[in-house]
C-alpha positions as CSV (number, residue, x, y, z in Angstrom):
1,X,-15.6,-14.9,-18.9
2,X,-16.5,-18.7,-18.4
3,X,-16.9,-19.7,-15.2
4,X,-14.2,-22.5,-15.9
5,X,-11.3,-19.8,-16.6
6,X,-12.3,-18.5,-12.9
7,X,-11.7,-21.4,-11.0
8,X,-8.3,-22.5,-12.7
9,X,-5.9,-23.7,-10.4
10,X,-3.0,-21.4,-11.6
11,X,-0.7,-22.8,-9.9
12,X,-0.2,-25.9,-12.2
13,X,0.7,-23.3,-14.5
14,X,4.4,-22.7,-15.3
15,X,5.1,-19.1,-13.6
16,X,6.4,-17.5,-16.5
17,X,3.7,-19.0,-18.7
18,X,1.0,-17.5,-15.7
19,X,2.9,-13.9,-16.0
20,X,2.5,-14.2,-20.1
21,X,-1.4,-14.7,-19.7
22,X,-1.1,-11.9,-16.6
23,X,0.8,-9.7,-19.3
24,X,-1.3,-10.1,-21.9
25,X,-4.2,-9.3,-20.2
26,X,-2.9,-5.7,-19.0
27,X,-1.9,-4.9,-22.3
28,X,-5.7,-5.9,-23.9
29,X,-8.4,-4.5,-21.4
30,X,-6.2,-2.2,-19.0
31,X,-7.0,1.5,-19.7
32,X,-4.3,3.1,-21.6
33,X,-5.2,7.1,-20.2
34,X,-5.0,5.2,-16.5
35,X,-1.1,4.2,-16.5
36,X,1.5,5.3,-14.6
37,X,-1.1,7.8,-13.1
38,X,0.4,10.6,-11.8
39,X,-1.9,10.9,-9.0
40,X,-3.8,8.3,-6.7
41,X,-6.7,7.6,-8.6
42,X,-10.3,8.0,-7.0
43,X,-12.8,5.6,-6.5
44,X,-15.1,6.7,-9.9
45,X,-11.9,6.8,-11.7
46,X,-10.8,3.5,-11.1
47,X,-14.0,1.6,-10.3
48,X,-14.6,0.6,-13.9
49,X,-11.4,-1.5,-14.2
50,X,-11.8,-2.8,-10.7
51,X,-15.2,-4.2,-11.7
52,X,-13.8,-5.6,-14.4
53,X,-11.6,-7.5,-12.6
54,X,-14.0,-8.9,-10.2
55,X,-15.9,-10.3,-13.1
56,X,-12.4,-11.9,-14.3
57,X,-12.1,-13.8,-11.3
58,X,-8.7,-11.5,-10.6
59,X,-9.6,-9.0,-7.9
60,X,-8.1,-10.7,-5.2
61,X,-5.1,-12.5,-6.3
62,X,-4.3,-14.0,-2.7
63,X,-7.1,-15.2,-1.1
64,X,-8.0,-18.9,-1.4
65,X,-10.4,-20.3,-4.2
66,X,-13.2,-21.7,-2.0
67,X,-13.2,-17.7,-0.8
68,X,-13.8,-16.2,-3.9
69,X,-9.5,-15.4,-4.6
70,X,-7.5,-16.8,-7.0
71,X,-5.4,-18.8,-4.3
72,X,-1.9,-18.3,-6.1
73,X,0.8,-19.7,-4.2
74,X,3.9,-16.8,-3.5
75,X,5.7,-16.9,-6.9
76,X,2.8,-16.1,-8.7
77,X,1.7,-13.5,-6.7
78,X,4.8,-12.1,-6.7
79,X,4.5,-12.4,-10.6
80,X,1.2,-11.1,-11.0
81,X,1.8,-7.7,-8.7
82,X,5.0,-7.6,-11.0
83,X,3.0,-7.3,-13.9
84,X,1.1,-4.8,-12.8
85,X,3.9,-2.7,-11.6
86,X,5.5,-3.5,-15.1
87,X,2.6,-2.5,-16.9
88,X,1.3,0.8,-15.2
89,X,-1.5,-0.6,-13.6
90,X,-3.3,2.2,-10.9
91,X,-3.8,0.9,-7.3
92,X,-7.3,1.1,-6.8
93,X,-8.7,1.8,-3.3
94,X,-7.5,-2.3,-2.0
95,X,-7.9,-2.1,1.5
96,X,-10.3,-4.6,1.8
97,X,-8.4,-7.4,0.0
98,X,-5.0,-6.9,0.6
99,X,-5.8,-5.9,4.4
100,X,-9.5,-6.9,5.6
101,X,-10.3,-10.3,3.6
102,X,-6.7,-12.0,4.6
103,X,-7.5,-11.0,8.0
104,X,-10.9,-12.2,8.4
105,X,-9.8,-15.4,6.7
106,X,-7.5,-15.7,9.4
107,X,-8.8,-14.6,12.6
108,X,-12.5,-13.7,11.6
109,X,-15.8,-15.8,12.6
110,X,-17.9,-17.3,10.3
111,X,-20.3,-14.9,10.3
112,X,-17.9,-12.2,10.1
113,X,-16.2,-14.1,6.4
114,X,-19.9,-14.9,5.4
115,X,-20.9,-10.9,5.6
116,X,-17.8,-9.1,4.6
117,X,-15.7,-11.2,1.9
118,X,-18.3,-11.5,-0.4
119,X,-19.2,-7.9,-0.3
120,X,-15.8,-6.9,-1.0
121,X,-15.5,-9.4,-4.1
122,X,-18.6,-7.3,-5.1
123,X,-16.9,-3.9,-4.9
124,X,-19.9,-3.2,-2.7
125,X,-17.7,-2.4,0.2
126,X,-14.8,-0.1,0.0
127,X,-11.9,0.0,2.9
128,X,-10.0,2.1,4.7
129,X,-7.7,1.8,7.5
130,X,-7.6,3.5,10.8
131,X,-4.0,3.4,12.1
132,X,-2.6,6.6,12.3
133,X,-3.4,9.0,14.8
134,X,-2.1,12.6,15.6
135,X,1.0,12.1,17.3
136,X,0.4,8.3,17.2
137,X,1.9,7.7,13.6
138,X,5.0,5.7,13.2
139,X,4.7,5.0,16.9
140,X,1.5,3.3,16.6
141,X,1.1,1.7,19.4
142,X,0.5,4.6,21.4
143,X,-2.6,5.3,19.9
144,X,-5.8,7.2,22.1
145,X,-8.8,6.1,20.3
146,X,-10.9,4.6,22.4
147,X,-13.7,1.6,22.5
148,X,-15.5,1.3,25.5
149,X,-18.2,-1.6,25.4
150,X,-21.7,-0.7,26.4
151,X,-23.9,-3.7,26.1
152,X,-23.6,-5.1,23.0
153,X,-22.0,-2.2,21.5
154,X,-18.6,-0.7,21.5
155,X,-18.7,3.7,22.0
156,X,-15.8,4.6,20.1
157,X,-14.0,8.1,20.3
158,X,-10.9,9.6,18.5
159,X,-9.0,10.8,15.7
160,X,-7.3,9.3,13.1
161,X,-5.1,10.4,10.2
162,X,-3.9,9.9,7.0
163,X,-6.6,7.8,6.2
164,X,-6.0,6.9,2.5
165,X,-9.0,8.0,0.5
166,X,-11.3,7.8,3.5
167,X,-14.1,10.3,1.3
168,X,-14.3,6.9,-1.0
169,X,-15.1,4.6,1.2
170,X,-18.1,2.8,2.9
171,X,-16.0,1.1,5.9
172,X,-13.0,1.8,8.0
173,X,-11.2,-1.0,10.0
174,X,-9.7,0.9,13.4
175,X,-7.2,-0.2,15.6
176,X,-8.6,1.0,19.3
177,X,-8.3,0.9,22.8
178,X,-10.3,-1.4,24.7
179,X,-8.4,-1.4,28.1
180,X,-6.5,1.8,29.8
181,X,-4.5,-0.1,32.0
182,X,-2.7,-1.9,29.7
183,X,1.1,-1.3,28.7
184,X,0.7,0.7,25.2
185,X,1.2,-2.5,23.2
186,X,-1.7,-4.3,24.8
187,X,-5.2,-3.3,25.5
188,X,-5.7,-2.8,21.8
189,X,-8.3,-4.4,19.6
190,X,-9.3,-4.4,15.9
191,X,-12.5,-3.6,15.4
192,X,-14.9,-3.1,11.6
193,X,-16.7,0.0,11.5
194,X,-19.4,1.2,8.9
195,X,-18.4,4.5,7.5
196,X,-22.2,5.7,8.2
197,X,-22.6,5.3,11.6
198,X,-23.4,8.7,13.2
199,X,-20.8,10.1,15.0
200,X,-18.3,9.5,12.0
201,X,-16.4,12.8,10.4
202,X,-14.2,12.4,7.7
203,X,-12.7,15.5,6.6
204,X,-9.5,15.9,3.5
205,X,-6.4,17.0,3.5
206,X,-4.8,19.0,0.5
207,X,-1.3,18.0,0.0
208,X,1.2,20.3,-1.8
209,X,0.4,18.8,-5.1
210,X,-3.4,19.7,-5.0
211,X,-4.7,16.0,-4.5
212,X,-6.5,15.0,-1.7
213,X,-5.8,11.4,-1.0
214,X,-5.1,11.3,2.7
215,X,-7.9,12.0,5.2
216,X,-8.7,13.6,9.0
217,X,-11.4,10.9,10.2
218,X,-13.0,11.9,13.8
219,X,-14.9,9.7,15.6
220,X,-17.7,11.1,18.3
221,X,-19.2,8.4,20.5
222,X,-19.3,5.9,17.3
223,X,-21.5,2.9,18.0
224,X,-19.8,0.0,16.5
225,X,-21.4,-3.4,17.4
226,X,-18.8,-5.9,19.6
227,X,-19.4,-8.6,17.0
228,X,-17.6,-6.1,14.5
229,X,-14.5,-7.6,16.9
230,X,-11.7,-9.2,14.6
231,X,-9.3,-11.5,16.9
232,X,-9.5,-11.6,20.5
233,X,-10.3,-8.4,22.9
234,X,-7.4,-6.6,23.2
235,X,-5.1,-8.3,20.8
236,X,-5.0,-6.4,18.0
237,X,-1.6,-5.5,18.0
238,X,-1.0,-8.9,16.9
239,X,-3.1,-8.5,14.1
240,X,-1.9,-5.2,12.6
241,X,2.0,-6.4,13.3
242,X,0.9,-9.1,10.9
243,X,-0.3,-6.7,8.3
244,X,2.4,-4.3,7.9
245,X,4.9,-6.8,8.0
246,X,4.3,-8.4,4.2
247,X,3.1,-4.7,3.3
248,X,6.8,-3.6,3.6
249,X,7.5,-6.1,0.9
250,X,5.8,-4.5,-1.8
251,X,7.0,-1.0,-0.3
252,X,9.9,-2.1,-1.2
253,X,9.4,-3.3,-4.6
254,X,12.9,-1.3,-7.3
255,X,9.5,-1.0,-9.8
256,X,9.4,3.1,-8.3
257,X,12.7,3.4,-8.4
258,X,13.5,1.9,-11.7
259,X,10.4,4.1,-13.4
260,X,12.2,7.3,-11.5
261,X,15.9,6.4,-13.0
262,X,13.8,6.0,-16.5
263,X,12.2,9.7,-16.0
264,X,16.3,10.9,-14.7
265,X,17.5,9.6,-17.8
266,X,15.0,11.1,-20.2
267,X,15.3,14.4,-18.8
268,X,19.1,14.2,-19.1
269,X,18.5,13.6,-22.6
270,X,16.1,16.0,-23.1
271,X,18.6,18.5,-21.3
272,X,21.3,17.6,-22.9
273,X,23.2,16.1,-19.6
274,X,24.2,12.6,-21.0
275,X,27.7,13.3,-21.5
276,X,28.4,16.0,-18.7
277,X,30.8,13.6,-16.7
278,X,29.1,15.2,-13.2
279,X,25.8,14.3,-14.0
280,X,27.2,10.6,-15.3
281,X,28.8,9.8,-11.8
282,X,25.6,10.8,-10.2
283,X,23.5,8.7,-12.9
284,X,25.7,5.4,-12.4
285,X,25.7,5.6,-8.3
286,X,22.2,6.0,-8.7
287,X,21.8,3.0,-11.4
288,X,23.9,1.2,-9.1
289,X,21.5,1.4,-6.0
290,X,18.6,0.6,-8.0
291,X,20.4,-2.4,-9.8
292,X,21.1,-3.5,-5.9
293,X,17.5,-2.9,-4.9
294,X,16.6,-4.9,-7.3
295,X,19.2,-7.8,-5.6
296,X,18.0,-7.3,-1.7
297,X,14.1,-7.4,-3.1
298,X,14.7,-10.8,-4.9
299,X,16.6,-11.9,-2.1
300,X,13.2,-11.5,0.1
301,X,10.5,-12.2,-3.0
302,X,12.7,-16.0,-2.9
303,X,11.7,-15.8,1.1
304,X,7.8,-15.3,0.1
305,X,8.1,-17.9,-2.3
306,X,9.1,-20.4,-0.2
307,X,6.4,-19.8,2.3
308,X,8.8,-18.5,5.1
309,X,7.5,-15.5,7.5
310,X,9.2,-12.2,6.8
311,X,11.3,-10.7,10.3
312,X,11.8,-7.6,11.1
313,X,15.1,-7.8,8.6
314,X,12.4,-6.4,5.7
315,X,12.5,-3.3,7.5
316,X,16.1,-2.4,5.6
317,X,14.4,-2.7,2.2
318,X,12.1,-0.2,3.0
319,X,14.7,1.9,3.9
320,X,16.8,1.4,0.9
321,X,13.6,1.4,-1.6
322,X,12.2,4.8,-0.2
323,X,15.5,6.4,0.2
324,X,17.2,5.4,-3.3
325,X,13.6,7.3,-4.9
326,X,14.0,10.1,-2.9
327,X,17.5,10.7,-4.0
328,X,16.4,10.0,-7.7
329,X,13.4,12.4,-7.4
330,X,16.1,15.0,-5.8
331,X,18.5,14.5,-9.1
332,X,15.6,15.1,-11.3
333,X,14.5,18.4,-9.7
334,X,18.4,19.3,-9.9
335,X,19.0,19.1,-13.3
336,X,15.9,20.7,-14.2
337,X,17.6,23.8,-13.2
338,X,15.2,27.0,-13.3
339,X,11.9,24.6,-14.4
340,X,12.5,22.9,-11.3
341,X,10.0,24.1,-9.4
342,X,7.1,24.0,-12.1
343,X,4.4,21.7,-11.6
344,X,3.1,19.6,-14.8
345,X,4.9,19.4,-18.1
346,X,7.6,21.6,-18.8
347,X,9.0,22.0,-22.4
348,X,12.5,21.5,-23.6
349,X,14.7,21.4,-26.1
350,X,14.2,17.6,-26.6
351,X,10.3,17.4,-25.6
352,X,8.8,17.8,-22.4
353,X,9.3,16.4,-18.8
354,X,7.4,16.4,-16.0
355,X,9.7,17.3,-12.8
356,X,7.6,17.4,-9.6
357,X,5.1,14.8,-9.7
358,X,8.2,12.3,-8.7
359,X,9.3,14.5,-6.2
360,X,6.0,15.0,-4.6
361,X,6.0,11.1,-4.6
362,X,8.9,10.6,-3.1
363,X,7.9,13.1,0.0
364,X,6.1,10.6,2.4
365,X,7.7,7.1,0.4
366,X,10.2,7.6,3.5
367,X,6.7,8.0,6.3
368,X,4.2,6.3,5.2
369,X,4.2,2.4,6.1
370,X,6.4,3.4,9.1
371,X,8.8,6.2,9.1
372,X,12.2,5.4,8.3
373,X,13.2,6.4,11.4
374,X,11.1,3.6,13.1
375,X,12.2,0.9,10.4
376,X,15.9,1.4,11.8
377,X,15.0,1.6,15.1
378,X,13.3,-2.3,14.5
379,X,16.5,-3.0,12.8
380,X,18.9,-1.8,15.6
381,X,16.5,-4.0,18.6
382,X,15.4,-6.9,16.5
383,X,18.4,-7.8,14.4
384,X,21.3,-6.3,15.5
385,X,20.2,-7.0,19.2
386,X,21.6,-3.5,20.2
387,X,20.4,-1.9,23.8
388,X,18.0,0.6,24.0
């Protein structure tokens, strides 16, 4: 690829003419054995398309061209995450420039966006975050980790949790605790860790499908240097609010639940269920959700576009998203009957479906990205101003 077609300003482009080219690229070089993965891909599964890519100019979509991104303004972002949704395209481990590279362009130093973002344009460093703790999940502000600086170093000691595909990567970013005194949303600090220090334990956890994407990472007297600092000393919390705010967004992209009512509708056929009036209620209140979904995520998508902050409103399409693919995956298991409960492929009459992988999905849509529980309890303080 010329070095011309990587520094286009997109953004003179008409969008739909930009999500045409996006298209059409998917459908040329995108793997066809690598869509709609059932699974979370690993790092050596996905890394070849990932590096490709990078050499395209296209790994990260969002950052701004004089750092290495493609600088697209919020429509054709919106278009080009879209497209891959549309097309099947695998999420590759992209903690580092959905999450790290914003953030350092943001709030890091010079010498911190000089180190890092080009290393993570390389696909030399791989990312994962360090949010979660045991008992310190959806209420993350009560996290225990803790910093404490010692010369020019921090000593860092803790747990965290969940730690997406932690075995794959070279560096974890880690919300921490830098001053004990502090109410539980301050004294906490973001800090850049290399996933070889000494002292670092990562360890998997085997979900009920068999897969192995979330990890247990322990931390014993880490030595992390205090330049690894993002921000200000003991303002993190500002930070990671920031972050999980436009994440909610994309959680709440119809694209999973408009796949799910797809595989519904197939097994129905397959089954024989398309005219059993029960089933068709179901079917429609279902369709009906995801055709609304589809309404309250362009509602916010028109927000991003014209470059306003998201509130704490975003937190109800994260509810509705998760919940309206839980109930789908719930249908499908249903009407499976006896193959319900049988992992992979089962054969039918009409072909074959596969029951549980949606279902297993849909188990921590509702968790992960903050609990349900905790996006309603935002919504009842922040919106609807109701006591506590």
């Amino acid at each position: 690829m010329s070095a011309s077609s990587i520094v286009r300003d997109w953004n003179t482009m008409d969008t739909e003419a930009f999500r045409a080219e996006v298209r059409a690229f998917f459908q040329q070089h995108y793997p066809e054995h690598l869509r709609y993965p059932k699974r979370r891909l690993r790092w050596d599964e996905i890394r070849p398309w990932t590096l490709k890519l990078a050499a395209h100019g296209w790994l990260a979509p969002s950052w701004p061209a004089r750092h290495g991104g493609m600088g697209l303004a919020p429509d054709k972002l919106i278009a080009f995450i879209e497209e891959q949704e549309r097309h099947g395209v695998a999420r590759a481990p992209d903690m580092g420039i959905t999450m790290v590279g914003p953030l350092l362009i943001q709030h890091g130093t010079d010498a911190q966006r000089a180190h890092y973002l080009p290393r993570i344009l390389a696909c030399q460093d791989i990312w994962c975050q360090g949010y979660s703790e045991p008992n310190s999940g959806s209420d993350l502000a009560s996290l225990r980790t803790e910093a404490v600086a010692d010369g020019d170093d921090f000593i860092v000691t803790g747990q965290k949790i969940w730690t997406t595909l932690a075995q794959d990567a070279t560096h974890i970013f880690l919300l921490v605790r830098t001053d004990k005194a502090a109410k539980k949303q301050e004294g906490i600090s973001f800090l850049l860790a290399d996933m070889k220090s000494p002292g670092i334990t990562v360890r998997p956890i085997r979900n009920i499908a068999g897969a192995e994407d979330f990890c247990e990472v322990f931390l014993d007297n880490v030595r992390v240097p205090r330049a690894n600092i993002v921000g200000e000393l003991n303002k993190g919390w500002t930070i990671a609010k920031a972050l999980l705010g436009f994440e909610r967004i994309f959680l709440g992209s119809p694209k999973q639940s408009q796949y799910a009512l797809s595989r519904v509708e197939e097994a129905a056929a397959a089954l024989g269920l398309l005219d059993d009036p029960v089933f068709s209620d179901r079917y429609t209140q279902l369709a009906l959700d995801v055709a609304d979904l589809g309404t309250l995520y362009a509602r916010f998508v028109e927000q991003v576009k014209r470059g306003e902050a998201l509130g704490p409103e975003v937190s109800m399409l994260k509810i509705f998203a998760t919940e309206t693919y839980s109930r789908l995956a719930n249908l499908l298991v249903e009407i499976a009957g006896a193959s319900g409960g049988t992992p992979g492929d089962v054969p039918t009459d009409g072909g074959t479906i596969d029951v549980l992988t949606t279902f297993y999905n849909a188990r921590p849509a509702t968790i992960y990205g903050g609990s349900n529980e905790v996006q309603r309890n935002i919504l009842a303080g922040a919106v609807l101003q109701l006591p506590s």
